[in-house]
mmCIF file of the protein (N, C-alpha, C, O) and its ligand, coordinates in Angstrom:
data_MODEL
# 
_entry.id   MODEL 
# 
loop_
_entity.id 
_entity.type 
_entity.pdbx_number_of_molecules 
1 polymer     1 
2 non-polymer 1 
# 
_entity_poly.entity_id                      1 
_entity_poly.type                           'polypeptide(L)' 
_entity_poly.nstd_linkage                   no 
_entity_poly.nstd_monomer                   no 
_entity_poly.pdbx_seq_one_letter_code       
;(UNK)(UNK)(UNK)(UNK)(UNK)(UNK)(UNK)(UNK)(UNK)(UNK)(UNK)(UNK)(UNK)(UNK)(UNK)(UNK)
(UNK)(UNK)(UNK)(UNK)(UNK)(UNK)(UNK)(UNK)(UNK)(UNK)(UNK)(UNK)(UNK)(UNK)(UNK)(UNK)
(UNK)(UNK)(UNK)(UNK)(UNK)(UNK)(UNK)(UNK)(UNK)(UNK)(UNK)(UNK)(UNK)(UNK)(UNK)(UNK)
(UNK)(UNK)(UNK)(UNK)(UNK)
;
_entity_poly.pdbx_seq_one_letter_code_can   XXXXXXXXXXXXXXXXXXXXXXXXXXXXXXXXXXXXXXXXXXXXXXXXXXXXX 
_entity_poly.pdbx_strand_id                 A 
# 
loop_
_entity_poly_seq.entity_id 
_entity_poly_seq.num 
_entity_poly_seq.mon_id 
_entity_poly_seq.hetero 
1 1  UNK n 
1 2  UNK n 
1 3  UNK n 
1 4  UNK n 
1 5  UNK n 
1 6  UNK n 
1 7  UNK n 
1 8  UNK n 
1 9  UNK n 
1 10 UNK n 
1 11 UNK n 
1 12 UNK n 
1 13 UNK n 
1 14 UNK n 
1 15 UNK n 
1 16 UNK n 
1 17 UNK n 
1 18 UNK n 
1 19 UNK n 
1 20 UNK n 
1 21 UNK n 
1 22 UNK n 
1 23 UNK n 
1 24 UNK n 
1 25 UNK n 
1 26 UNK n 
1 27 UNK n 
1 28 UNK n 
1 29 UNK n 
1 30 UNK n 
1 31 UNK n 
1 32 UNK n 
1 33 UNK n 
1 34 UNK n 
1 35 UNK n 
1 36 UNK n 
1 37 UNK n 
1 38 UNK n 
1 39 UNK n 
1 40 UNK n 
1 41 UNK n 
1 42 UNK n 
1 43 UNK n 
1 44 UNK n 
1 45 UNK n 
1 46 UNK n 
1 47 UNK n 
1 48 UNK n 
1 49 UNK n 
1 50 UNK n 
1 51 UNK n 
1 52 UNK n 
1 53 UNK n 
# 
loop_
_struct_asym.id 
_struct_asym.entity_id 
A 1 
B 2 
# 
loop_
_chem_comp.id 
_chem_comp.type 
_chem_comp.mon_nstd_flag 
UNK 'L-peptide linking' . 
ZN  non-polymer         . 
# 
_pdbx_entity_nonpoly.entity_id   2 
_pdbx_entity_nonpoly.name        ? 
_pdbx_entity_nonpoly.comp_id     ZN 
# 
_pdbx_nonpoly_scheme.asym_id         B 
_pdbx_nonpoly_scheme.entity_id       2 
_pdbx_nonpoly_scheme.mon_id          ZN 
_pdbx_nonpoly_scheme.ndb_seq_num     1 
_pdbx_nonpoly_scheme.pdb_seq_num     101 
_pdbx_nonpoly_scheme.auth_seq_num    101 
_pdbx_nonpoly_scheme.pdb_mon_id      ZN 
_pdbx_nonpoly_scheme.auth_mon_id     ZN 
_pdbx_nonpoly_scheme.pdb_strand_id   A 
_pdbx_nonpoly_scheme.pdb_ins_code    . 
# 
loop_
_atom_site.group_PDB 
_atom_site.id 
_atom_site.type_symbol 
_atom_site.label_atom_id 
_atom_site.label_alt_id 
_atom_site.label_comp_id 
_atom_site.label_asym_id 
_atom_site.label_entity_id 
_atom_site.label_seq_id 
_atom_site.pdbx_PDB_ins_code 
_atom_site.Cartn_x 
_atom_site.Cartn_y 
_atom_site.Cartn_z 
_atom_site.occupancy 
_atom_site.B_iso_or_equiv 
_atom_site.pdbx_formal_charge 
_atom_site.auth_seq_id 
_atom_site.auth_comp_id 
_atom_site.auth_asym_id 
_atom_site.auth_atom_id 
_atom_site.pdbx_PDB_model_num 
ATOM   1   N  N  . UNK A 1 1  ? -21.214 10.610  -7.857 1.00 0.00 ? 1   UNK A N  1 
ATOM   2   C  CA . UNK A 1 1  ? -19.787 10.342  -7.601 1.00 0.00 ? 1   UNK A CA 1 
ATOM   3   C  C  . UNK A 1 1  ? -19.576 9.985   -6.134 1.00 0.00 ? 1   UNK A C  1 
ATOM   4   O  O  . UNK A 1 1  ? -18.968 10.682  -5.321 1.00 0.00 ? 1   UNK A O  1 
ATOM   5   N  N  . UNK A 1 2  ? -20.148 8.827   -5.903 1.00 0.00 ? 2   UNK A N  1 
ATOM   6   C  CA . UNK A 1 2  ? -19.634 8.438   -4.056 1.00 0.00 ? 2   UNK A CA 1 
ATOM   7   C  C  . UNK A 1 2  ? -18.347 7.639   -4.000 1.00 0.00 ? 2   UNK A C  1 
ATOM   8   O  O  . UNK A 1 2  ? -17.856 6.632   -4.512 1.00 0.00 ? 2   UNK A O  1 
ATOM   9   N  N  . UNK A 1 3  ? -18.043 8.587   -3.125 1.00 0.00 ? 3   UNK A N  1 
ATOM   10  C  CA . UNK A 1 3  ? -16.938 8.222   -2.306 1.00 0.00 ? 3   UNK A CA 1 
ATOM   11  C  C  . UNK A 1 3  ? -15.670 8.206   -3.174 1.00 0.00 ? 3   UNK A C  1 
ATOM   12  O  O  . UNK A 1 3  ? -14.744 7.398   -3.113 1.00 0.00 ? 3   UNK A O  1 
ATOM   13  N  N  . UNK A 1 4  ? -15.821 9.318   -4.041 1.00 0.00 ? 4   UNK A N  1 
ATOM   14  C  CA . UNK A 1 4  ? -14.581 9.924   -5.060 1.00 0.00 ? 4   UNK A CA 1 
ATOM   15  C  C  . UNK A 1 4  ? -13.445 10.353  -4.612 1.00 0.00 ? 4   UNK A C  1 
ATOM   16  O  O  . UNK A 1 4  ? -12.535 10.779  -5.323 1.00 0.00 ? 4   UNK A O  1 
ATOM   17  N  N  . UNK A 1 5  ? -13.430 10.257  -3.270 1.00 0.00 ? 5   UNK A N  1 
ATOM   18  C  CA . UNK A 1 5  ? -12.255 11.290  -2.745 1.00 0.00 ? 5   UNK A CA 1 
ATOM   19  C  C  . UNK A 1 5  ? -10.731 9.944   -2.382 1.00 0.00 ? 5   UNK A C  1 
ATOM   20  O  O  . UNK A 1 5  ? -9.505  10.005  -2.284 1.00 0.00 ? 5   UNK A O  1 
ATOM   21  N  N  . UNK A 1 6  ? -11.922 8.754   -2.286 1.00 0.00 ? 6   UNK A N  1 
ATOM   22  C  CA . UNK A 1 6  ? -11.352 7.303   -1.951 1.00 0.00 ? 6   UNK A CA 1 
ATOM   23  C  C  . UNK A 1 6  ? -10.624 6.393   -3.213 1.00 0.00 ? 6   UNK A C  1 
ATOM   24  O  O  . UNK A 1 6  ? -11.100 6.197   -4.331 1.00 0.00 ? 6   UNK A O  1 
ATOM   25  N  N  . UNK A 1 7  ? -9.481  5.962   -2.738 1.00 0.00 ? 7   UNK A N  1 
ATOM   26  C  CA . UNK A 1 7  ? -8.566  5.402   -4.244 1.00 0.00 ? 7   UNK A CA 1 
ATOM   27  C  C  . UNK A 1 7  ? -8.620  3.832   -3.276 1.00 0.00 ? 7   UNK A C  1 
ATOM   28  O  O  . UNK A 1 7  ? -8.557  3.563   -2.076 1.00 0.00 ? 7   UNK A O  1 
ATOM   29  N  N  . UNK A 1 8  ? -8.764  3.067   -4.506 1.00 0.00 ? 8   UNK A N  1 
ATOM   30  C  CA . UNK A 1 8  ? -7.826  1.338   -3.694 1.00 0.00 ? 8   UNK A CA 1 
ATOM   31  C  C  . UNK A 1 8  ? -6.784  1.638   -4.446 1.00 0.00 ? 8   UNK A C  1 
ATOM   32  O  O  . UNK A 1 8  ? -6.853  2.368   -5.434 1.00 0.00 ? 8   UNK A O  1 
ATOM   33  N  N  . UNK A 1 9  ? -5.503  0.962   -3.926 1.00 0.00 ? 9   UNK A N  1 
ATOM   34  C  CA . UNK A 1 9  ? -4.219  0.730   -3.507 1.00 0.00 ? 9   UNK A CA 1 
ATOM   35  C  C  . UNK A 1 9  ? -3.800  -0.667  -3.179 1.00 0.00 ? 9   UNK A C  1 
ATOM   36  O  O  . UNK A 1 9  ? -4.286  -1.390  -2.309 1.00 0.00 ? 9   UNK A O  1 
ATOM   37  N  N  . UNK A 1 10 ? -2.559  -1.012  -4.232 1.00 0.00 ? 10  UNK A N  1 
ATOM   38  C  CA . UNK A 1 10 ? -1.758  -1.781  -3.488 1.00 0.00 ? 10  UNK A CA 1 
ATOM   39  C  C  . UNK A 1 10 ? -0.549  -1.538  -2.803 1.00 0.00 ? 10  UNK A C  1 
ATOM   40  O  O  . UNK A 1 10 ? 0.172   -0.571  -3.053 1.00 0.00 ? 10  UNK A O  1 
ATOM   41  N  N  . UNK A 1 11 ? -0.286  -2.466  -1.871 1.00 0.00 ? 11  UNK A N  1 
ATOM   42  C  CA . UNK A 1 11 ? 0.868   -2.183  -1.122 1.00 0.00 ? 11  UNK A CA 1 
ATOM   43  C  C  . UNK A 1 11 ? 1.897   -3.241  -1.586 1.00 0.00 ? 11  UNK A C  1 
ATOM   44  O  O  . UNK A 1 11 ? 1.649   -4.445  -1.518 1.00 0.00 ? 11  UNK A O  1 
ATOM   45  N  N  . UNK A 1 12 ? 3.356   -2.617  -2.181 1.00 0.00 ? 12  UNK A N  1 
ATOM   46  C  CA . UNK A 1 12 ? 3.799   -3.963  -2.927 1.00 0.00 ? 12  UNK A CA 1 
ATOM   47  C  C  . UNK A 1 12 ? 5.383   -3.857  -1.800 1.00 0.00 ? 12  UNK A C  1 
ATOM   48  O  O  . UNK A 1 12 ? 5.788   -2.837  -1.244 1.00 0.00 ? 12  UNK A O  1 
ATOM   49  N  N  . UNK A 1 13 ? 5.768   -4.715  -1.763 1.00 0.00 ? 13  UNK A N  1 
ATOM   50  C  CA . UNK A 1 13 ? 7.041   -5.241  -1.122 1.00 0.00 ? 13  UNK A CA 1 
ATOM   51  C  C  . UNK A 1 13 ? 8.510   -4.448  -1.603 1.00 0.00 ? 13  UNK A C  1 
ATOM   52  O  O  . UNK A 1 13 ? 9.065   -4.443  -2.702 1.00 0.00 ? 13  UNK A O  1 
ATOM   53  N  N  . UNK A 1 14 ? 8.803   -3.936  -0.598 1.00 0.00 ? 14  UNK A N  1 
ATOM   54  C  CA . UNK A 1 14 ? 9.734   -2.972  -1.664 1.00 0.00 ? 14  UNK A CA 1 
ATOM   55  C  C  . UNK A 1 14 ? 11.397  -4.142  -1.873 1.00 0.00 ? 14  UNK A C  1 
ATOM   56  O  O  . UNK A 1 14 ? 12.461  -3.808  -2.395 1.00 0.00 ? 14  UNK A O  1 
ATOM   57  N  N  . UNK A 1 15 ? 11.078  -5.326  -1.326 1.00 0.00 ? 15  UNK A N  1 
ATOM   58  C  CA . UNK A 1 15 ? 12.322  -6.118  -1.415 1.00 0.00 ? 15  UNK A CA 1 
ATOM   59  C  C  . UNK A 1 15 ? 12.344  -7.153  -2.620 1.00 0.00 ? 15  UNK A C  1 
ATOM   60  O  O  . UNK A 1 15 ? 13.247  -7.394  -3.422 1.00 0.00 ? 15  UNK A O  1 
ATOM   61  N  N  . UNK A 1 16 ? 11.101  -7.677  -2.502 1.00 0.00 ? 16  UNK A N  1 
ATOM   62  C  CA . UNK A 1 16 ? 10.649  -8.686  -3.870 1.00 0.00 ? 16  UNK A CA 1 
ATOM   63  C  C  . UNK A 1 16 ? 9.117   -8.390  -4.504 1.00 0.00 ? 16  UNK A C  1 
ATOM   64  O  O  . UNK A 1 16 ? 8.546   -9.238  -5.189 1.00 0.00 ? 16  UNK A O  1 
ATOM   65  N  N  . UNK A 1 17 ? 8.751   -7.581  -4.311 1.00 0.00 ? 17  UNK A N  1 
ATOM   66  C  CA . UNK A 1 17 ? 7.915   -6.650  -5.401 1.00 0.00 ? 17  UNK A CA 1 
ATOM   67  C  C  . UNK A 1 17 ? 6.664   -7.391  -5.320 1.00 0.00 ? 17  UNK A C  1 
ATOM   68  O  O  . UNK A 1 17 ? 5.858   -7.144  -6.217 1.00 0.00 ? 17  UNK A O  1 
ATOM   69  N  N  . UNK A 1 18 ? 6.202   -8.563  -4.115 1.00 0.00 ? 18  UNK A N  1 
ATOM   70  C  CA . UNK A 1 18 ? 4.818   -8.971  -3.557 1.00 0.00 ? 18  UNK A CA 1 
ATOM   71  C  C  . UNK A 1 18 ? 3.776   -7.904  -3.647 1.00 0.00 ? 18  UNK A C  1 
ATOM   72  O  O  . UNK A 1 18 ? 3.874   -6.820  -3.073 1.00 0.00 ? 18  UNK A O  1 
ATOM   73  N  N  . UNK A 1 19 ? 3.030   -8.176  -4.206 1.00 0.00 ? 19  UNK A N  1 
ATOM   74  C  CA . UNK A 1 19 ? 1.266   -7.374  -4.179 1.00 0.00 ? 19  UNK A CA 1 
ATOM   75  C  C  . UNK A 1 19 ? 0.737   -7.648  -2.431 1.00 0.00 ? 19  UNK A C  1 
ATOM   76  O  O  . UNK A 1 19 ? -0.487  -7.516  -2.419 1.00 0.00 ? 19  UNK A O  1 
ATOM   77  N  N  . UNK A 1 20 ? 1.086   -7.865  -1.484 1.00 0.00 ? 20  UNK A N  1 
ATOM   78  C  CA . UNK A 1 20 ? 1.037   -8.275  -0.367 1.00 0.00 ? 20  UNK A CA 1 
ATOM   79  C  C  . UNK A 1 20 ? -0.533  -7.469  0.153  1.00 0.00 ? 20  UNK A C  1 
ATOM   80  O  O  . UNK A 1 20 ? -1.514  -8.188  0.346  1.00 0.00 ? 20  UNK A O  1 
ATOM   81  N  N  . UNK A 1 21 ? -0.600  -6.427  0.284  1.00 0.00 ? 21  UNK A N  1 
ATOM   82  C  CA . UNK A 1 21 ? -1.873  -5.373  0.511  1.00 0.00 ? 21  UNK A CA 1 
ATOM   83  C  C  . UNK A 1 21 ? -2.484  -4.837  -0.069 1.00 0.00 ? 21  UNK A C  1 
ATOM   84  O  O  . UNK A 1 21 ? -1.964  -4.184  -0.973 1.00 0.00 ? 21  UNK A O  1 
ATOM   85  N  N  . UNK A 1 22 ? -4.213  -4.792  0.143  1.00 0.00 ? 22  UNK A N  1 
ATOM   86  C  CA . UNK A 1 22 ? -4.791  -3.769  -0.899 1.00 0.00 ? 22  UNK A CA 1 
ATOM   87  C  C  . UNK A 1 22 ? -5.971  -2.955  0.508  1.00 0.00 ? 22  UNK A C  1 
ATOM   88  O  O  . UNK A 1 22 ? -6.693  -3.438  1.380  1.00 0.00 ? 22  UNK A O  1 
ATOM   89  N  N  . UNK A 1 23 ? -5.675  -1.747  0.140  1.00 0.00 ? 23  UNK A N  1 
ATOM   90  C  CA . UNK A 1 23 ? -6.433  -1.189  1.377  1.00 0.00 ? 23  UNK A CA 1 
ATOM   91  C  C  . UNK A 1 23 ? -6.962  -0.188  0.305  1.00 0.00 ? 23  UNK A C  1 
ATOM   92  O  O  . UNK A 1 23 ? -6.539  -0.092  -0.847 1.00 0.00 ? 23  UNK A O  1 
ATOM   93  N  N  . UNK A 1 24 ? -8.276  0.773   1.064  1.00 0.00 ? 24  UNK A N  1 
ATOM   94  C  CA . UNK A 1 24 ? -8.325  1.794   0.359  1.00 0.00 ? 24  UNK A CA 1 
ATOM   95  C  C  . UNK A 1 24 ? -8.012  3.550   0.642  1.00 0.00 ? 24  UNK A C  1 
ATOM   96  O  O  . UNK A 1 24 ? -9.108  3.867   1.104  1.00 0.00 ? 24  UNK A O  1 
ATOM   97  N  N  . UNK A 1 25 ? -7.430  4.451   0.637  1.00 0.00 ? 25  UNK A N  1 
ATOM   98  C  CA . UNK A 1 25 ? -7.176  4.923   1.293  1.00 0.00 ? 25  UNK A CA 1 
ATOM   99  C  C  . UNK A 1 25 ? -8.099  6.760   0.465  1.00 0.00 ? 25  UNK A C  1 
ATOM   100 O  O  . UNK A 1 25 ? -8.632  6.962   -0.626 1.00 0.00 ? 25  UNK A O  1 
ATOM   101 N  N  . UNK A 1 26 ? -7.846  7.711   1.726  1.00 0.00 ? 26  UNK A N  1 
ATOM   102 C  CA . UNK A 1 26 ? -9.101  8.800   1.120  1.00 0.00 ? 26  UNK A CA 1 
ATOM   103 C  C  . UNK A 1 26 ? -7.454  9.621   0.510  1.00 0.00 ? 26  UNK A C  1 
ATOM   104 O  O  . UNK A 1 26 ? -6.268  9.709   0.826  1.00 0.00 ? 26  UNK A O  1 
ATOM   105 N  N  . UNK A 1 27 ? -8.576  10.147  -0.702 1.00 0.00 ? 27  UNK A N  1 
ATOM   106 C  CA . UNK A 1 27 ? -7.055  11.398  -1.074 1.00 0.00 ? 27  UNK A CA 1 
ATOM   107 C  C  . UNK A 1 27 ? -7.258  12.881  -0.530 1.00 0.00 ? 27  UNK A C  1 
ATOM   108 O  O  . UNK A 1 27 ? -6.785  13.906  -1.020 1.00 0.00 ? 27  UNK A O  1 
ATOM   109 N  N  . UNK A 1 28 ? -7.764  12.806  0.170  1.00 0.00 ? 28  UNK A N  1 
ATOM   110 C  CA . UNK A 1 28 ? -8.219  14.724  0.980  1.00 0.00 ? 28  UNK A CA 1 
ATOM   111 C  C  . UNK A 1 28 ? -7.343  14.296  1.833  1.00 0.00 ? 28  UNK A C  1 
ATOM   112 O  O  . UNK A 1 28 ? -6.621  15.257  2.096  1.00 0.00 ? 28  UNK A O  1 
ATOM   113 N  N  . UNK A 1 29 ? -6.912  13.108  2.579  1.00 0.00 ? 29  UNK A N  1 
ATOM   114 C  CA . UNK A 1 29 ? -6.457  13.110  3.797  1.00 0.00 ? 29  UNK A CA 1 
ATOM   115 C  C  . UNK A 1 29 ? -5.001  12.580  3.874  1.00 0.00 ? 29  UNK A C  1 
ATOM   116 O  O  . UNK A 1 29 ? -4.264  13.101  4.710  1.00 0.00 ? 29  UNK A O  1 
ATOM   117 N  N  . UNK A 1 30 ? -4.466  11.484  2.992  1.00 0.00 ? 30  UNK A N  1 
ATOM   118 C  CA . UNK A 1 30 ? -3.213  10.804  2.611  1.00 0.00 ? 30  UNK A CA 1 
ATOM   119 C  C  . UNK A 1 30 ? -2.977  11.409  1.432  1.00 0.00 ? 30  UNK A C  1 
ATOM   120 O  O  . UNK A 1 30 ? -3.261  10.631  0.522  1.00 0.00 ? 30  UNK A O  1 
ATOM   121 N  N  . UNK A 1 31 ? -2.438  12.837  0.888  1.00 0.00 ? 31  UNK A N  1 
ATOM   122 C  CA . UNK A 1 31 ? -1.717  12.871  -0.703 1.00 0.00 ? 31  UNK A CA 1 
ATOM   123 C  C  . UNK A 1 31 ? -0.363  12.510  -0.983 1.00 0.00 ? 31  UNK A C  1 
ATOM   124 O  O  . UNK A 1 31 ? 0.184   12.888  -2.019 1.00 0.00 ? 31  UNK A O  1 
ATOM   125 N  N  . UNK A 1 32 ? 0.251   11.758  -0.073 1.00 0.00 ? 32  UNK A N  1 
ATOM   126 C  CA . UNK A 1 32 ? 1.718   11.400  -0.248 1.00 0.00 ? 32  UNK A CA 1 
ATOM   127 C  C  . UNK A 1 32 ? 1.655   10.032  -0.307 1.00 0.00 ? 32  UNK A C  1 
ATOM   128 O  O  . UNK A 1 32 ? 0.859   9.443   0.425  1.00 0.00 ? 32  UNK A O  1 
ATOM   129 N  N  . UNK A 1 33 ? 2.373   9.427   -1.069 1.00 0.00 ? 33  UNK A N  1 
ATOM   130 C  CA . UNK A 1 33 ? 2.381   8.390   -1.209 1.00 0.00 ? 33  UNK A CA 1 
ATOM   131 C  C  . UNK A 1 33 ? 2.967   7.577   -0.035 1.00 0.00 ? 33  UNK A C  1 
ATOM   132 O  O  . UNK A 1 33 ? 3.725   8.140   0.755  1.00 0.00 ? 33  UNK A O  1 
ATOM   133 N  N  . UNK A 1 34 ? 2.684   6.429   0.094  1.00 0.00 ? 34  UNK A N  1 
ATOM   134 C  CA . UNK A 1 34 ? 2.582   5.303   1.849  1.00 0.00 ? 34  UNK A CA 1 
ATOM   135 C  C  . UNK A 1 34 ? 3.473   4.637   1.487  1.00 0.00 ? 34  UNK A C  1 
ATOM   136 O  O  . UNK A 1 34 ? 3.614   4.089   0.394  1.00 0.00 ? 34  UNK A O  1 
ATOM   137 N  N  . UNK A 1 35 ? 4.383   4.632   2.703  1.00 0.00 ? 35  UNK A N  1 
ATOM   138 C  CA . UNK A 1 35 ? 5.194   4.007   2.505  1.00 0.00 ? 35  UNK A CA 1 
ATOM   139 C  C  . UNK A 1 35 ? 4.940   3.554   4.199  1.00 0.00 ? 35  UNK A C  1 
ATOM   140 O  O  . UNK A 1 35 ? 4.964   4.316   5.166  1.00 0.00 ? 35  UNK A O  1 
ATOM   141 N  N  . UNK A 1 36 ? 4.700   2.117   4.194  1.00 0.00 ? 36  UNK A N  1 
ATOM   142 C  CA . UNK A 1 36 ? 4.700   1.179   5.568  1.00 0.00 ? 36  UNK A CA 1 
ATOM   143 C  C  . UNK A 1 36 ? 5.431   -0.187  6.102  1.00 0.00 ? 36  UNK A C  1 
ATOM   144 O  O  . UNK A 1 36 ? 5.144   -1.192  5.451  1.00 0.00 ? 36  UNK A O  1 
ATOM   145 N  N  . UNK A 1 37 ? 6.092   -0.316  6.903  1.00 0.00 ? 37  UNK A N  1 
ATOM   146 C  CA . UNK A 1 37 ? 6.587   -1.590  6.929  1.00 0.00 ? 37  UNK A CA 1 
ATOM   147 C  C  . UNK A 1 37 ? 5.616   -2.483  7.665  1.00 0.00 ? 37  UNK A C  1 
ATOM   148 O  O  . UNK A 1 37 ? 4.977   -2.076  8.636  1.00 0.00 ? 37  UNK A O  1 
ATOM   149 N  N  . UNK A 1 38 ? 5.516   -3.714  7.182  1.00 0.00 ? 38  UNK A N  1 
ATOM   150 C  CA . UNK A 1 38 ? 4.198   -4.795  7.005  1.00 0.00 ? 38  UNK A CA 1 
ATOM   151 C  C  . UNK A 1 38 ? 5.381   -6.061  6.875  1.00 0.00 ? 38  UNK A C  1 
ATOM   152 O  O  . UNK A 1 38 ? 6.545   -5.971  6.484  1.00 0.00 ? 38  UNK A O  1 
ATOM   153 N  N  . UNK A 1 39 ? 4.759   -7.043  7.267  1.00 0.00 ? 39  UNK A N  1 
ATOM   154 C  CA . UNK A 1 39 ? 5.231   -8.520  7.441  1.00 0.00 ? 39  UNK A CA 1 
ATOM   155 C  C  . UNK A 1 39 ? 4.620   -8.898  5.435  1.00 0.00 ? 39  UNK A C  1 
ATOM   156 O  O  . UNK A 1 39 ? 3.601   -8.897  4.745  1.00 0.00 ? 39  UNK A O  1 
ATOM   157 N  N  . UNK A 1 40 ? 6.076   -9.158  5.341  1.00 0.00 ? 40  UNK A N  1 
ATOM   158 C  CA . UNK A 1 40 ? 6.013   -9.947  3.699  1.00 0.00 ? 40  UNK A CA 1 
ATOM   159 C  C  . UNK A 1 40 ? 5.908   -11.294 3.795  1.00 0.00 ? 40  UNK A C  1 
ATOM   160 O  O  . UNK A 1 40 ? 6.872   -11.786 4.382  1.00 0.00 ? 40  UNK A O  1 
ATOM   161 N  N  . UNK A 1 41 ? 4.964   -12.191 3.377  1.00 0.00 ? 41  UNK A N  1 
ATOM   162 C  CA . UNK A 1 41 ? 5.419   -14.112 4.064  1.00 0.00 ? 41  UNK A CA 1 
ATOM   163 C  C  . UNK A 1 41 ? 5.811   -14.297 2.814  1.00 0.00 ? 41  UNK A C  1 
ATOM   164 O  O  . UNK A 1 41 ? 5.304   -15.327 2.371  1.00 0.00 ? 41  UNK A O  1 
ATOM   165 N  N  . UNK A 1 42 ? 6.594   -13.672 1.930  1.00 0.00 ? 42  UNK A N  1 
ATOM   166 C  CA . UNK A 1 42 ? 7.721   -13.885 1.129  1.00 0.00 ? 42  UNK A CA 1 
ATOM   167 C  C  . UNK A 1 42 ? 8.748   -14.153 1.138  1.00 0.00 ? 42  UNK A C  1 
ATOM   168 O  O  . UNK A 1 42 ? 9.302   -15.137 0.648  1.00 0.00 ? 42  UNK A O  1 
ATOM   169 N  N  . UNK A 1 43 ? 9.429   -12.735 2.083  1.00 0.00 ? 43  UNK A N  1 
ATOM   170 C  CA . UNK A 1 43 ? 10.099  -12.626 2.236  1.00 0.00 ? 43  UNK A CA 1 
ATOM   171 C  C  . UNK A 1 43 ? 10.828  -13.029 3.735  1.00 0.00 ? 43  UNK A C  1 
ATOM   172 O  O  . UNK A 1 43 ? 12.004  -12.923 4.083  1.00 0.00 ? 43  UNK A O  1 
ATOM   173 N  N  . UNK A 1 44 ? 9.620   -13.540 4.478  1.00 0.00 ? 44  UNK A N  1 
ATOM   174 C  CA . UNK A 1 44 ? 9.488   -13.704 6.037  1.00 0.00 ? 44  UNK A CA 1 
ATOM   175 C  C  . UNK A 1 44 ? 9.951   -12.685 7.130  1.00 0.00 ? 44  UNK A C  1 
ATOM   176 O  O  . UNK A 1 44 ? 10.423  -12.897 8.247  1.00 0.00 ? 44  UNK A O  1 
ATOM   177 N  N  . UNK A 1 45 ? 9.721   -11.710 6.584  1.00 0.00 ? 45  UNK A N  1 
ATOM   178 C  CA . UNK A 1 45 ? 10.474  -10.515 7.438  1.00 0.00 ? 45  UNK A CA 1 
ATOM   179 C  C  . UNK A 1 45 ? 9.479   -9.091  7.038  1.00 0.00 ? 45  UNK A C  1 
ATOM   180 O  O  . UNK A 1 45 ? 8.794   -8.859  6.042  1.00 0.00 ? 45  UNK A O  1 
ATOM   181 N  N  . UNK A 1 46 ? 9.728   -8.323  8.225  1.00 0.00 ? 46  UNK A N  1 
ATOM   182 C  CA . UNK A 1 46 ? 8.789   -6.877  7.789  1.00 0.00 ? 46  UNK A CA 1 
ATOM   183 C  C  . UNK A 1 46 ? 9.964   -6.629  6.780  1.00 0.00 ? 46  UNK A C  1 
ATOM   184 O  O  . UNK A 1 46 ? 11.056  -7.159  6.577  1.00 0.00 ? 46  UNK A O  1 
ATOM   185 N  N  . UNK A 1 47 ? 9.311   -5.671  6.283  1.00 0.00 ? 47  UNK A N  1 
ATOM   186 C  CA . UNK A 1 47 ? 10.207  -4.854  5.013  1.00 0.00 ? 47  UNK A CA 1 
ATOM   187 C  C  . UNK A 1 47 ? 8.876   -3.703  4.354  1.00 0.00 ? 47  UNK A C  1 
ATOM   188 O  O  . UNK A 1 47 ? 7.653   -3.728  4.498  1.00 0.00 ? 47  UNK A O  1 
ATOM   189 N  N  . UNK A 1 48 ? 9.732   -2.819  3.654  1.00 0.00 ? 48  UNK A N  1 
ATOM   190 C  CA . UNK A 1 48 ? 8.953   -1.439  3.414  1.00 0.00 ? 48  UNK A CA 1 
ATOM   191 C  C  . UNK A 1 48 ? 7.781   -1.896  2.579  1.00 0.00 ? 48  UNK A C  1 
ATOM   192 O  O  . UNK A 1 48 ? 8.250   -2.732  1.807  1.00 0.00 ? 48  UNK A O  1 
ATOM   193 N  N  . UNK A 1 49 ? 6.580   -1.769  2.367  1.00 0.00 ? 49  UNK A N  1 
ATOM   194 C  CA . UNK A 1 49 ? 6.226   -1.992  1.615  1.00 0.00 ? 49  UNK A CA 1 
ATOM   195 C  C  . UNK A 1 49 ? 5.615   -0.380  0.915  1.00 0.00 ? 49  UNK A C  1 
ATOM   196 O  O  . UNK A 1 49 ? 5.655   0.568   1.700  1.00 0.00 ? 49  UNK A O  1 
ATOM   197 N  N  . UNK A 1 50 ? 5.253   -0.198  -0.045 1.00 0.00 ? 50  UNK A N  1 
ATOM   198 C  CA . UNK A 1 50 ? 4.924   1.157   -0.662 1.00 0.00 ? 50  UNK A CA 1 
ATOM   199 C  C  . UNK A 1 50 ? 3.827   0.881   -1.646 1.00 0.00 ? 50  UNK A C  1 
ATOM   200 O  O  . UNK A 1 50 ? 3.425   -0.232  -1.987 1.00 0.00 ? 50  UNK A O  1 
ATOM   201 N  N  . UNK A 1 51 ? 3.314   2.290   -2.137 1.00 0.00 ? 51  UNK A N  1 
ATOM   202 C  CA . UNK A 1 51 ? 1.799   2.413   -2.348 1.00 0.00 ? 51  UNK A CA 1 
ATOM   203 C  C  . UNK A 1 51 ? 2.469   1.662   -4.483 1.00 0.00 ? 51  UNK A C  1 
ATOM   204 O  O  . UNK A 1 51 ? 3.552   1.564   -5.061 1.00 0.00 ? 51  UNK A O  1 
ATOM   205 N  N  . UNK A 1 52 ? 0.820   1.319   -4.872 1.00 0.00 ? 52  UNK A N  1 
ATOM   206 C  CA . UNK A 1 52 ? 1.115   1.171   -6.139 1.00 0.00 ? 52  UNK A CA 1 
ATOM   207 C  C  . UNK A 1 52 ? -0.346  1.191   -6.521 1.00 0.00 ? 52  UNK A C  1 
ATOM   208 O  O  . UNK A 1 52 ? -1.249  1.040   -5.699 1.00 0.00 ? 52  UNK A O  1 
ATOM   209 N  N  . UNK A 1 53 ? -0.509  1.364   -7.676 1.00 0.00 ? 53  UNK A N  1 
ATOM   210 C  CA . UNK A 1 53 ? -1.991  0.968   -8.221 1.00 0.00 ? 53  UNK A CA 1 
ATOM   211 C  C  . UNK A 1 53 ? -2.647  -0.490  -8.923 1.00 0.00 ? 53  UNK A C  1 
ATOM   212 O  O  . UNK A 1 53 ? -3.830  -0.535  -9.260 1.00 0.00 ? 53  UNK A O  1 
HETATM 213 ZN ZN . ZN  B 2 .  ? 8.886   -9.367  0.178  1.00 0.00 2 101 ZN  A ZN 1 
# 
């Protein structure tokens, strides 16, 4: 089981719902769900983006 503790993640646009990011993040260390503001070239503007699978 390597590197079980590690989830991928998307980061989706919380304004128009873009798949914009996929990072991976550890779950011992982040258990709350991410919420980051990131440049959407959707939307052309930062805006929240938040965790999804
Ligand atoms: Zn957007």
């Amino acid at each position: 089981m390597l590197g079980s503790n590690k989830r991928k993640i998307i980061l989706v646009c919380e304004t128009c719902l873009s798949r914009n990011y996929s990072l991976t993040k550890s779950m011992m260390t982040q258990k709350d769900r991410l919420e980051i503001k990131k440049f959407c070239k959707t939307c052309n503007l930062h805006s929240l983006h938040k965790e999804t699978r």
